[in-house]
Every structure is written in structure tokens, then in C-alpha cells.
Steps between C-alpha positions, in 0.01 A plus 500: 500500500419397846145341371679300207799380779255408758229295204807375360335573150541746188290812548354755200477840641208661277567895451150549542227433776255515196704249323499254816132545539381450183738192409406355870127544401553358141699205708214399732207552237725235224516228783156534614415386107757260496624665221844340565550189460763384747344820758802683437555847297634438203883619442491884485174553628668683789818612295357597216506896468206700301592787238435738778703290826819501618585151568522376788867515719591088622646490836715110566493396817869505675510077587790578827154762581264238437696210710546777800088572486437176476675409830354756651216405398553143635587610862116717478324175425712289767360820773215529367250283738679623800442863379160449411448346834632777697223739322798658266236475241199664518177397282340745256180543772778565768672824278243791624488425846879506474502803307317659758687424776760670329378838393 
């Protein structure tokens, strides 16, 4: 629920890791061969249950949730320069020296 509140956008919870996989795969390998037209699954593709799925479970995002995140989310970006500056951030090459400092 959180995910959907803070995206502000309709999530499908598969049942199935095998299910996400396989459509995600199916997904990537249709848009690499521009096999749809406007580069967009076509309705269902991710709905759509087999004889042997579940469907999937949609999860609406709550809009008051949304509005709060978003402001929120506002505020970060207005702090965020002045964070970064301070070294609240550290890079990706940064993380194991870090790490090892605190083991």
C-alpha cells in the first residue's frame, strides 16, 4: 500500500515470483522487437491471468497518502544540495570503506 501511496499509481500484486519474472521477461523481450506499436503492453498483458494463475490483487493508491508523500517528498528535494554537501550522501565507491569503519 505504502509503494502505490508514495508512486501515486495503481499497483498489480502478482501471486507468484514466477509469474512476475516470466511476464517481466516477456515485457522487455516484446519492446526490444518493437512488437508494440505505441511501446506500451497491450491492455491485459499484465492483468491477464493463465489457466493455471491466480490473478493478480490491484492495490489504489490512497490520494490524502499520495499528497502527504508528495510533500514530503518536496521538502527532500528543497534539502537536498545542502545534504549532499555536508557528505550525508555517500557515493557507491565510498560504501565499503564506510562499511568497514563500522564493523
Amino acid at each position: 500500500q505504502i509503494t502505490a501511496d508514495v508512486l501515486g499509481r495503481r499497483l498489480l500484486i502478482m501471486p507468484s515470483a514466477t509469474q512476475v519474472a516470466a511476464r517481466g521477461c516477456a515485457s522487455l523481450a516484446f519492446k526490444g522487437m518493437h512488437a508494440w506499436t505505441d511501446g506500451e503492453a497491450p491492455d491485459g498483458f499484465f492483468t491477464r491471468a493463465t489457466s493455471t494463475e491466480r490473478p493478480p490483487v490491484a492495490v489504489n493508491p490512497d490520494p490524502s497518502n499520495t499528497e502527504f508523500y508528495d510533500k514530503l517528498f518536496s521538502k527532500f528535494r528543497k534539502q537536498y544540495p545542502a545534504l549532499k554537501a555536508a557528505g550525508a550522501f555517500a557515493s557507491v565507491d565510498e560504501l565499503p570503506s564506510q562499511l568497514e569503519n563500522h564493523v
